[in-house]
C-alpha positions as protocol buffer text, in pm:
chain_id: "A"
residue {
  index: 1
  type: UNK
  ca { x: -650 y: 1301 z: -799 }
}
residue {
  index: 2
  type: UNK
  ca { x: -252 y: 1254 z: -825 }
}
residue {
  index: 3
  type: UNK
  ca { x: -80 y: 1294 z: -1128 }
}
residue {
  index: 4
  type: UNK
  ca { x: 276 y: 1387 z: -1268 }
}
residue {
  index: 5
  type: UNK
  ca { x: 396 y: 1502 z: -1580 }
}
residue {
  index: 6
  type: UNK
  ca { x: 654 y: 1365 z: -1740 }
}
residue {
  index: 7
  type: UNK
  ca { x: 854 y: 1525 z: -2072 }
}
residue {
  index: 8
  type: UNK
  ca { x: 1048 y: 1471 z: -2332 }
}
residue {
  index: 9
  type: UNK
  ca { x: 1127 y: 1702 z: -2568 }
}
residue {
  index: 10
  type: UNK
  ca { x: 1318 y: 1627 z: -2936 }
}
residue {
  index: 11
  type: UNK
  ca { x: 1425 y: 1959 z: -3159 }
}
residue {
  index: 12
  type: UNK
  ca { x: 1307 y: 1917 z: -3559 }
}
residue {
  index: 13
  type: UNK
  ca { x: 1524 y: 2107 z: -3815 }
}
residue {
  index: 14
  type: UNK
  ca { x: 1186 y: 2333 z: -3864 }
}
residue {
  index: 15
  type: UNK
  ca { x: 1235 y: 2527 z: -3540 }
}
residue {
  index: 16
  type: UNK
  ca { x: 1000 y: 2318 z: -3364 }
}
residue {
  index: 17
  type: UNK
  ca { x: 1035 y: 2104 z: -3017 }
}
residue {
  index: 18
  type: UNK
  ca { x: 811 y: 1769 z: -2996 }
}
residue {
  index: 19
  type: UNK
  ca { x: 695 y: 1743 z: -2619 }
}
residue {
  index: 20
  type: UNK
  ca { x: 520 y: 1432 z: -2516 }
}
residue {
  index: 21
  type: UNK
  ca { x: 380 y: 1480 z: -2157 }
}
residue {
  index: 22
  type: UNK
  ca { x: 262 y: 1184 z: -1985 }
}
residue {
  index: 23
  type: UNK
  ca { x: -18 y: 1212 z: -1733 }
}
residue {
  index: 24
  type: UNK
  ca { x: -58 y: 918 z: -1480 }
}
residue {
  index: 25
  type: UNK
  ca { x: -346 y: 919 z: -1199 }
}
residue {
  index: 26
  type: UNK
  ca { x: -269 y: 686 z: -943 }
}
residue {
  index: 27
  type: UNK
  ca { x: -598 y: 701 z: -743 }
}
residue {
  index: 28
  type: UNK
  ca { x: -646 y: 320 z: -682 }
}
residue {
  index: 29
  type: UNK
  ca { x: -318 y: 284 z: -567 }
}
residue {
  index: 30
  type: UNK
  ca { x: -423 y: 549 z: -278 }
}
residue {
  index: 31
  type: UNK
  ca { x: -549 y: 290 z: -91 }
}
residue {
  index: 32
  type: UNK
  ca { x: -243 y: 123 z: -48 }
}
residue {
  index: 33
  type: UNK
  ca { x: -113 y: 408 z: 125 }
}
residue {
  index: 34
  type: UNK
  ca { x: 73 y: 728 z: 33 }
}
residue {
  index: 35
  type: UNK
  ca { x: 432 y: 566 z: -2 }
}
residue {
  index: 36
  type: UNK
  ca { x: 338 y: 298 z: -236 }
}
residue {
  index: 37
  type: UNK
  ca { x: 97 y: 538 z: -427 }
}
residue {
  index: 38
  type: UNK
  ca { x: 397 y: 728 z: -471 }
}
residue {
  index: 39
  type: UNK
  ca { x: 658 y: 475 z: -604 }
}
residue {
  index: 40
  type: UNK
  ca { x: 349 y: 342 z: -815 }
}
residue {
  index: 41
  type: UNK
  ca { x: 377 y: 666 z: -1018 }
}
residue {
  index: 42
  type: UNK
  ca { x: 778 y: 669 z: -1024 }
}
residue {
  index: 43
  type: UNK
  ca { x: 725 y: 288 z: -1141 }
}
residue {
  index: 44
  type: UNK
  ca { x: 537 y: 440 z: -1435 }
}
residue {
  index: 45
  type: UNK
  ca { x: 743 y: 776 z: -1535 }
}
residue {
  index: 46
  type: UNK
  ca { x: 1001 y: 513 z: -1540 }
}
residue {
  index: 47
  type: UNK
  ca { x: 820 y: 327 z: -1841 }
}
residue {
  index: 48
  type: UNK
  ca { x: 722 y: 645 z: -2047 }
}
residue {
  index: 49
  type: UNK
  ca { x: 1020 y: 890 z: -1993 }
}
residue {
  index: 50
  type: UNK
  ca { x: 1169 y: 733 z: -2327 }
}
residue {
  index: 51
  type: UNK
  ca { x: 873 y: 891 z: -2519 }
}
residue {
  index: 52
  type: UNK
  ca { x: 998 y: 1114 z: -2784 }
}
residue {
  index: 53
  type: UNK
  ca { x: 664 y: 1053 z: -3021 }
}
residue {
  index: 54
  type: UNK
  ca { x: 336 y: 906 z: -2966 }
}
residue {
  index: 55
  type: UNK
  ca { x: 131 y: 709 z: -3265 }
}
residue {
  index: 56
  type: UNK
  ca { x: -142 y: 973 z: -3352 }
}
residue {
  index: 57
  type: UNK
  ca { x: -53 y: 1207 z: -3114 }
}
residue {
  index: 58
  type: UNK
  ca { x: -242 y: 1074 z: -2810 }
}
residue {
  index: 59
  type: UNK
  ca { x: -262 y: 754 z: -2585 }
}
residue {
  index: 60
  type: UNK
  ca { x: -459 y: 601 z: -2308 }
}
residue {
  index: 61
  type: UNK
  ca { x: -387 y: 305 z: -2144 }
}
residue {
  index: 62
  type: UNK
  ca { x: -397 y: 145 z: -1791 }
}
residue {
  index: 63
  type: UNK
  ca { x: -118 y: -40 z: -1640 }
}
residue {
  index: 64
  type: UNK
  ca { x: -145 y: -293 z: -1311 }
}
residue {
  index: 65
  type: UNK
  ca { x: 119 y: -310 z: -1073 }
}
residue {
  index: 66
  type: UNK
  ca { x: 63 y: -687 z: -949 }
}
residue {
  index: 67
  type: UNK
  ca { x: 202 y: -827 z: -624 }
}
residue {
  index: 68
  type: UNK
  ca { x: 501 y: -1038 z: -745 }
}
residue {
  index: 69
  type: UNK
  ca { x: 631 y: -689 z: -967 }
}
residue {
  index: 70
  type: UNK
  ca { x: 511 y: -763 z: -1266 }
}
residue {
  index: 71
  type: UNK
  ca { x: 310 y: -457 z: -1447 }
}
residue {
  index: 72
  type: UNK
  ca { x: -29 y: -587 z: -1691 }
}
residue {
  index: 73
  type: UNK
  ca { x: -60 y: -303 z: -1974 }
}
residue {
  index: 74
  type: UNK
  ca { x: -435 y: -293 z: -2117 }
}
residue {
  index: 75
  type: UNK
  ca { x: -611 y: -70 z: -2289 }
}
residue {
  index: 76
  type: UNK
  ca { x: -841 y: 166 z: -2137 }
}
residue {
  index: 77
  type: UNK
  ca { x: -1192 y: 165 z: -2183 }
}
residue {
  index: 78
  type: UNK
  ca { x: -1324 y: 309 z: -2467 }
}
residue {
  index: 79
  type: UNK
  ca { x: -1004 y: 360 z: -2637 }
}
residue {
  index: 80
  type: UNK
  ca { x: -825 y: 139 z: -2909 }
}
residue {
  index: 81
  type: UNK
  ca { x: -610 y: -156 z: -2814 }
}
residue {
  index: 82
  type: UNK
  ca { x: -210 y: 47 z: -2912 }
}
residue {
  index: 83
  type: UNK
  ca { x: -2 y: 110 z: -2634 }
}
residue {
  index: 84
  type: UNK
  ca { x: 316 y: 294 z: -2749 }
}
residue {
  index: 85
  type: UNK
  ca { x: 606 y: 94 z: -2862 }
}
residue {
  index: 86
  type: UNK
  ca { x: 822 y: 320 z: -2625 }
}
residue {
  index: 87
  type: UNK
  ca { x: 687 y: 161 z: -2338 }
}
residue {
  index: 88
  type: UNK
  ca { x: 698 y: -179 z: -2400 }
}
residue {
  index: 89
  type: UNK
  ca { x: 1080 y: -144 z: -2480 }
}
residue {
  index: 90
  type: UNK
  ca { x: 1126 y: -144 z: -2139 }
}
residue {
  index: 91
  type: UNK
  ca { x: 1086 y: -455 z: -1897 }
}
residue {
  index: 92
  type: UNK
  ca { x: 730 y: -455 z: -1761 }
}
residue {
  index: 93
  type: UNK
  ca { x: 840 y: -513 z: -1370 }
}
residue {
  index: 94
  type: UNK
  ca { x: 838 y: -277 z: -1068 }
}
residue {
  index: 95
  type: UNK
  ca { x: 1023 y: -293 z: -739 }
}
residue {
  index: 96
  type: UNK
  ca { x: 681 y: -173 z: -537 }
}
residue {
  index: 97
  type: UNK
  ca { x: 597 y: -384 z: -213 }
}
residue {
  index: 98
  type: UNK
  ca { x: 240 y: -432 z: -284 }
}
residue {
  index: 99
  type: UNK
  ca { x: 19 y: -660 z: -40 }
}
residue {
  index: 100
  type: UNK
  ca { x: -261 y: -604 z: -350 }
}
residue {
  index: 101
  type: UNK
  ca { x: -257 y: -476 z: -678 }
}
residue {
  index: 102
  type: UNK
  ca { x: -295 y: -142 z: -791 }
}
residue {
  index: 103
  type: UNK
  ca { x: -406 y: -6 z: -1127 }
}
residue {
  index: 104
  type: UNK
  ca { x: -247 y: 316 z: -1288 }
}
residue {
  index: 105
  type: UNK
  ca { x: -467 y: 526 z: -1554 }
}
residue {
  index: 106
  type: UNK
  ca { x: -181 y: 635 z: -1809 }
}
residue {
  index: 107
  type: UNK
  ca { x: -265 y: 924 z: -2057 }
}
residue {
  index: 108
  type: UNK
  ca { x: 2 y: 1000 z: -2303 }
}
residue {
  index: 109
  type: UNK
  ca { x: 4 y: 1314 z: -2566 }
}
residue {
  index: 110
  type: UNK
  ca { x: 227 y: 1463 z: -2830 }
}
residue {
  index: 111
  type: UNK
  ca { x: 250 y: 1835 z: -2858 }
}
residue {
  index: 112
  type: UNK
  ca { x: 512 y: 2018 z: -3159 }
}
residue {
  index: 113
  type: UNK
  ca { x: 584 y: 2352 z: -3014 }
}
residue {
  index: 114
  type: UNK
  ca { x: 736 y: 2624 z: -3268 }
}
residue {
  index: 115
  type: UNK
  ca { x: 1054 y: 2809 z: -3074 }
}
residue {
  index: 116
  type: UNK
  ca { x: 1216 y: 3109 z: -3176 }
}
residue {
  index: 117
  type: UNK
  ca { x: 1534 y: 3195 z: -3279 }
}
residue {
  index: 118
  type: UNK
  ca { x: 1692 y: 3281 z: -2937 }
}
residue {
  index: 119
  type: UNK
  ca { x: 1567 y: 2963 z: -2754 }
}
residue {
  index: 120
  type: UNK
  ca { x: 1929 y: 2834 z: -2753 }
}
residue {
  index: 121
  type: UNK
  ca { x: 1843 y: 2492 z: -2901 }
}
residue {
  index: 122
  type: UNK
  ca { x: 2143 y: 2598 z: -3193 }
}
residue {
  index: 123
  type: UNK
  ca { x: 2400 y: 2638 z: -2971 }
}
residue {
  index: 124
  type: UNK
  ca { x: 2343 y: 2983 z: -2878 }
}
residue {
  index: 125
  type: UNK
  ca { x: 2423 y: 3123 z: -2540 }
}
residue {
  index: 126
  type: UNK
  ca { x: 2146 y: 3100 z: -2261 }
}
């Protein structure tokens, strides 16, 4: 199984940090080899690094990487049809050299974390 994590983290005046880690499992790009595998998942952190918030606090979708760089977003199965508007603000296109296409499972989730006084977020010393 490969996967990455991706966060972004936003501070709230109520001591709190809002995470949203990205999860993206590239196994049927595997068989394309390990290099394109690879820039598969980079092509995706790309799209979801933005991510400050996520509607409802969780997403799941699955995004194609097609031959001629162009990247199909769908939703998964089983899950409703909203893809986070964060992602589609970007241009759906990737710069992998695919002979076939490749299809990315994408798993998105919103976490608030309370921090404490000495986390340095107020410009405090580290």
């Amino acid at each position: 199984m490969r996967e990455a994590i991706a966060e972004s983290a936003t501070a709230s005046p109520a001591r709190a940090v809002q995470v949203v880690n990205a999860t993206i499992l590239a196994n049927d790009c595997q068989r394309l080899g390990r290099a394109n595998a690879e820039m598969a998942k980079h092509a995706m952190l790309d799209l979801v690094e933005g991510c400050s918030s996520i509607p409802n606090g969780s997403a799941r979708f699955e995004a194609t990487l097609q031959t001629g760089g162009r990247i199909e977003i769908a939703a998964a199965p089983g899950q409703p049809g909203v893809v986070p508007i964060c992602v589609l603000k970007h241009a759906l296109v990737h710069k992998v050299p695919l002979l076939k296409p490749c299809r990315l499972d994408v798993r998105m989730e919103e976490t608030r974390l309370p921090i404490g006084p000495d986390a340095g977020l107020a410009g405090g010393t580290h």
